[in-house]
C-alpha positions, 0 to 999 in steps of 0.5 A: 335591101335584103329578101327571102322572098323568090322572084316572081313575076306576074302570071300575065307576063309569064305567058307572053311569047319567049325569049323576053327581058323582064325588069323590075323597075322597083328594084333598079329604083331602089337601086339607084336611090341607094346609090345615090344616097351613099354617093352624095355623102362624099359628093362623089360623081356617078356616070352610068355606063351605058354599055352594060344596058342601053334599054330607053325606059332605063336609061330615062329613070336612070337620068332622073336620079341625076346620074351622068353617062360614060359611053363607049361609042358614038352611038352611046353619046347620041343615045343618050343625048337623045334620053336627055342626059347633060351633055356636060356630064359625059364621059367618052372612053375607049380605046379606039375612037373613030375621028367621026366620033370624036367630033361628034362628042366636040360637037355635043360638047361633052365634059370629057374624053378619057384618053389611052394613047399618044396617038390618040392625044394628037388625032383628038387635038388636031381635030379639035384644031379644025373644029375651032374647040378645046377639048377637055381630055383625062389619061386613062392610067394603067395602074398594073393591078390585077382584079381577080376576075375572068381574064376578058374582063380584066382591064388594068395589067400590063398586057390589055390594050386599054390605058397608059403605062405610068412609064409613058407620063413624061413622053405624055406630058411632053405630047400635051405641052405642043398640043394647044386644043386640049385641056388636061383635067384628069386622071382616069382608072379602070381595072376590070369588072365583076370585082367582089374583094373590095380589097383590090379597090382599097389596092387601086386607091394606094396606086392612084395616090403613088401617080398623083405624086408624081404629077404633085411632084412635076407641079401638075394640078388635076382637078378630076380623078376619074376610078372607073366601075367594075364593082361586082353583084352576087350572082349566086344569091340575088334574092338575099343581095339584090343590091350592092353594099354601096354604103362601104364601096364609097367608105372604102374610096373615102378612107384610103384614096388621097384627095387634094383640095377642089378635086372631083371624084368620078365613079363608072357603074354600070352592072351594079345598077342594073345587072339584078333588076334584069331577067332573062325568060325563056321556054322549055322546047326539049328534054332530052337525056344525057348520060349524066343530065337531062338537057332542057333545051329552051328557046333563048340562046347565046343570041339572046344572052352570050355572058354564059358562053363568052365569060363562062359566067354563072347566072341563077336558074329558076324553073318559074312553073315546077315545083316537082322533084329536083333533078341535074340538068343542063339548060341549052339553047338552040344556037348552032354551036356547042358553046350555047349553054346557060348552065350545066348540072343545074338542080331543078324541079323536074321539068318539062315541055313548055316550062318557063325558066328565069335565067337571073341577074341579066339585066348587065350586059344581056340585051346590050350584047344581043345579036341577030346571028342564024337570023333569030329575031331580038328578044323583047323586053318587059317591065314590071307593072309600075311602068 
């Protein structure tokens, strides 16, 4: 799906109260229908990642194209139990699971828990003993690759706390033979998020089948490889990429990962699904000059969406109400700390008191991260008129 046309919205919603979320729920439609399609023809299995956007209107078009939950949290499973998602199509990660969670997901009788430690392994089997229940569990494996993104949201190295070093697979395996209430089904890879180089997937598809032949070679069948998400979006230009090239994403897993007979596939996509058809809208306060820019000084904050001054991330902004000359700005919020901006050097229409700006592609990880700090009000959200 590609477009030259600007992203608009219509001039209704452009004058409800500021800050909102807009979503184009035509695009996450056509988002998910691509997805799916592409998926089906490998009949690989999706799992939405529920903490890239936990917004209830998404989280229910998103069940309806028969796509499972990857949740994070106790709260996550509840949710999405409570949108109607398959309890038997949940994955539960993390690297710190509380034993209240836990056994709310053995009560909930999730598919599977993604596990990361010895430890781990022994808290969920002895509570798993005490339910009366076996627990289905898969190893999350640290494959030690690195994925080229911002430190914070690399995953799969070494020195993150997340995942088993391959090293620890004797130990691990010693750990499941004296544990009766768990059922080993499968192996599970995460290695960061916003990955654009579809290289570095093609990287862990070759490093998942070098761990698969140790377990080949210990006479260890899995019936579940479980690759994680992390695909990336084109933050610089969503006009012409509102939707990732999924089509060669899975070509890639098909060609280069190594699949035994009966074995599953599992995907965890969370950003790709939803990061485009999110929009932050915000109002212009002040401008205030600098010495090398202007400072448009808006009403939505780090509060609102923190990805800017959290990840450095870069997110493309449009002045929704301006068509005058373009001129630098750098567009702050009115948190008290100097990390609240959006974006600095920012070419704009001259812009002016009351403009409305598009902060875009804020649909990952924007209202999902909202918070209440100097006691600001949660932003709303908004849909496009087909909801």
């Amino acid at each position: 799906m590609n477009s030259n046309i600007k992203f608009k919205i219509p001039e209704q919603i452009q004058k409800e109260k500021t800050p909102f979320y807009y979503y184009d729920l035509d695009l996450l439609n056509h988002t998910l229908a691509t997805v799916k399609k592409e998926a089906d023809k490998y009949n690989y299995i999706i799992h939405y990642a529920v903490k890239a956007n936990a917004n209830d209107p998404l989280l229910k078009i998103i069940r309806k194209y028969g796509i499972d939950a990857d949740c994070v949290s106790g709260n996550e499973i509840k949710k999405v139990i409570e949108i109607g998602f398959d309890p038997e199509g949940i994955v539960y990660a993390g690297v710190g699971k509380s034993d209240w969670e836990i056994e709310l997901a053995m009560e909930t009788n999730i598919f599977c828990f993604n596990c990361e430690s010895v430890a781990e392994i022994i808290v969920i089997n002895s509570l798993a003993g005490k339910a009366g229940k076996t627990a289905n569990i898969a190893l999350r494996i640290n494959p030690n690759i690195r994925a080229g993104t911002h430190e914070y949201i690399t995953t799969g190295v070494e020195e993150n706390k997340f995942g088993i070093h391959p090293r620890e697979l004797d130990t691990i395996m010693e750990t499941l033979a004296i544990c009766p209430n768990l059922n080993f089904i499968g192996l599970h890879f995460h290695i960061g998020s916003q990955i654009t180089d579809l290289n570095i997937f093609k990287g862990l598809c070759l490093r998942v089948n070098q761990i698969q032949e140790w377990f080949n070679n210990h006479q260890i069948l899995v019936n579940h490889i479980n690759v994680g998400g992390g695909f990336g979006v084109d933050y610089n230009d969503p006009d012409n990429h509102p939707v990732n090239d999924f089509q060669n994403y899975f070509k890639l897993f098909n060609r280069f990962l190594d699949i035994g007979p009966g074995q599953k596939v599992h995907f965890e996509l969370g950003r790709s699904l939803v990061a485009q058809c999110g929009n932050l809208i915000t109002k212009v306060l002040f401008i205030k000059k600098g010495v090398n820019t202007k400072f448009a000084i808006v009403d939505a904050g780090m509060t609102d969406f923190i990805r800017p001054a959290l990840y450095q991330a870069y997110h493309k902004i449009e002045n929704l109400t301006s068509t005058g000359k373009q001129e630098n700005y750098t567009i702050v919020g009115p948190i008290c700390e100097s990390s609240d901006i959006f974006g600095k050097y920012i070419l704009l229409p001259e812009t002016h008191r009351n403009d409305i700006l598009c902060i875009r592609s804020a649909g990952a990880y924007g209202e999902t991260m909202t918070s209440r700090y100097n006691l600001r009000d949660l932003p709303r959200a908004l849909y496009s008129d087909n909801h």
